[in-house]
N, C-alpha and C positions, 0 to 999 in steps of 0.2 A: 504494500500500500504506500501511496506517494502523493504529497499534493506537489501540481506542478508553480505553483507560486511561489511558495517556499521554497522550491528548488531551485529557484532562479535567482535567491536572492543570495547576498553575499556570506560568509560563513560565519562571521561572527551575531550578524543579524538569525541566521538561520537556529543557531544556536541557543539565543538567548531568548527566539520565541520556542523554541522546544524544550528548554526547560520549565517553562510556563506551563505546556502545556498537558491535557489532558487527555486520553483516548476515550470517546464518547461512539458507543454503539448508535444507529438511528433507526428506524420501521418505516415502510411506505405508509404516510399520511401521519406520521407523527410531525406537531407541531415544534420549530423548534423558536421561534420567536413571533409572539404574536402583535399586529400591528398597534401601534399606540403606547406599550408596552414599555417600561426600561429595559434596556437589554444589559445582561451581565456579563455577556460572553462572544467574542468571536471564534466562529466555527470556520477548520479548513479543513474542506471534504476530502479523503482519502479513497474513496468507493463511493459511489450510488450517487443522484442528483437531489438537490433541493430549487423548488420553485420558491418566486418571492412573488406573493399571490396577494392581486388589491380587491378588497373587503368593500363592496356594497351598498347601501343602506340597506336592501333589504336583505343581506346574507350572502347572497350571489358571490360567488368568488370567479377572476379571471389571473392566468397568470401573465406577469409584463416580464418574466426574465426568467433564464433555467442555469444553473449552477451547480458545475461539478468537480473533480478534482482541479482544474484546470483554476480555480479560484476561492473566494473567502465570503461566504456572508457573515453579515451585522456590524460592515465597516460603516454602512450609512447611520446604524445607531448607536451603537456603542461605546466606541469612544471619543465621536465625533460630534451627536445631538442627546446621547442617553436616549433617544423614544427611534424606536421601529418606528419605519413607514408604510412599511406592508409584512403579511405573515411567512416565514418563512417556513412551509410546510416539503416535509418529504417527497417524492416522489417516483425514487427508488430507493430499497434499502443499502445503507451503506454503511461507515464509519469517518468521525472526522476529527481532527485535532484539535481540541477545544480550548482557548485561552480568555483566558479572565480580562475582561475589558480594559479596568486599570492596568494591568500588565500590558495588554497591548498598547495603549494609549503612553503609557513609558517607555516603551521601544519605538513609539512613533518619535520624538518628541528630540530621542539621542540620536536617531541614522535619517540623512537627508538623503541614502539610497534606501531605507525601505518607505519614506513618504514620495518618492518617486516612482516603486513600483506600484504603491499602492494606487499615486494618480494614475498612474496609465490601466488597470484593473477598473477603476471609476470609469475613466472614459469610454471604456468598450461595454460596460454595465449601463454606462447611462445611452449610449448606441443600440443595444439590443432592446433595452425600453422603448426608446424614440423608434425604432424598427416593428417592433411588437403592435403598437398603439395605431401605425399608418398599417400595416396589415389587415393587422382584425377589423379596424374601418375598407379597407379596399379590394381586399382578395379573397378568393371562393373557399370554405369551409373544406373541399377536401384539396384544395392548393395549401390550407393555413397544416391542418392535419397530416399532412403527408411530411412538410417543414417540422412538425413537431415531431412527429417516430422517429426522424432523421438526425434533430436535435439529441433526443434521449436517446438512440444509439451512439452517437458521439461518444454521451458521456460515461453511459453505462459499458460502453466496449463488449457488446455482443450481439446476435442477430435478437434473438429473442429476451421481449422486453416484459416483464411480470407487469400487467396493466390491463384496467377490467374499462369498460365501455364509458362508465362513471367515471373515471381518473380521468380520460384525456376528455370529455366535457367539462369535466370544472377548471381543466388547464385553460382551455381554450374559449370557455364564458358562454358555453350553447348547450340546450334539450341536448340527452341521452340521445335520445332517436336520430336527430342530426348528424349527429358522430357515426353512431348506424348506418345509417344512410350513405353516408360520406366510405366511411371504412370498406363496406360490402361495393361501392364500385372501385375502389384503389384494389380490394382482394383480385375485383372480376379482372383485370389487367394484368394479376399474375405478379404485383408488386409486394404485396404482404401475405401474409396467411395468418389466421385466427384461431383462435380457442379461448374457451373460457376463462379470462382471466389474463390470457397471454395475446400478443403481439409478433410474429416474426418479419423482419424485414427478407423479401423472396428476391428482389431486384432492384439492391441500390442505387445505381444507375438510371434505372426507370424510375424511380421514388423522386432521385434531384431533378429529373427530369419534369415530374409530375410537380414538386414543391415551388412557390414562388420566387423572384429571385433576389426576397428577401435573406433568404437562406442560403445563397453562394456570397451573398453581399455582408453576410456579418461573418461568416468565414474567414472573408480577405480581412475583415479590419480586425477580425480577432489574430489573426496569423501575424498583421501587421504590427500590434503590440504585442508578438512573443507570448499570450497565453491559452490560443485555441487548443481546445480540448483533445 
């Protein structure tokens, strides 16, 4: 297990947040910072993704960003505002290196290389939000859907993705059935293949091909700042 952030950064920095830190197991759909909320801790994922999912008024969740080893949630709360902005809920099970806010926030504070990774981590977070938000306004639910498996295979690093019909409608802010709908013609193409519960990617190729080209386009800029998944 590896996060690729931390790996990038320098050794003594590398260091002194690993001593902090904590190995925290996580479960698909375990909350791990809810919006509005102090946060005490930033998480860097080792295994599995977490979404940073915005809350509603009336419950409804949508997710605006997907994060996996490749990066760190609860920089935007932690030791920068103390309140979450959105919930940062599971999405596949994983593990992740858990450091105590304060702590981080005193590592931020000695290394003007690790607040320089951190900016450039910000900028491709706040990229994938502004990408996210012009999507789900503009493009077809199984263009958006197809960008998503493609996403969570990224991060999860396998064809087959533990994910029930329910999960990627609440990612993605629409009726069960829509997803449905959506899913059963990306299968009839011979792109995915289904089962209860499961996801496989059949033809990733045909998948970016089918996905919008929001999803080649945060690729480039994620490759571009050194943290694509």
């Amino acid at each position: 297990m590896d996060n690729l952030w931390l790996r990038q950064l320098p050794s003594g920095d590398r260091a002194r947040l690993s001593r902090a830190a904590e190995l925290r197991p996580f479960a698909r759909g375990e909350v791990l910072c809810e919006a509005g909320e102090s946060a005490d801790a930033v998480w860097l994922p080792l295994e599995g993704v977490v979404g940073l999912a915005v809350v509603l008024d009336d419950g409804r969740t949508v997710d605006s960003a997907l994060i996996g080893r490749e990066g760190l949630v609860g920089v935007t709360c932690g030791p920068m505002n103390g309140r979450a902005a959105s919930r940062a809920v599971a999405r596949a099970d994983g593990a992740a290196a858990c450091i105590p806010a304060a702590a981080f926030g005193e590592a931020l504070e000695r290394s003007v290389r690790l607040r320089e990774a951190l900016a450039r981590f910000t900028e491709g977070l706040f990229a994938q939000v502004q990408q996210t938000a012009a999507c789900n306004a503009q493009h077809s639910l199984e263009a958006r859907l197809a960008r998503r498996i493609l996403e969570l295979q990224d991060r999860v690093e396998a064809d087959r993705l533990e994910l029930a019909q329910h999960d990627l409608a609440t990612m993605l802010g629409v009726r069960r059935s829509g997803v449905s709908e959506a899913a059963a013609l990306i299968e009839r193409r011979g792109l995915i293949r289904r089962g209860r519960g499961w996801v496989a990617v059949a033809d990733r190729k045909g998948l970016e091909g089918l996905a919008c080209g929001c999803y080649a386009m945060l690729r480039r800029v994620e490759g571009e700042l050194g943290f694509a998944a």
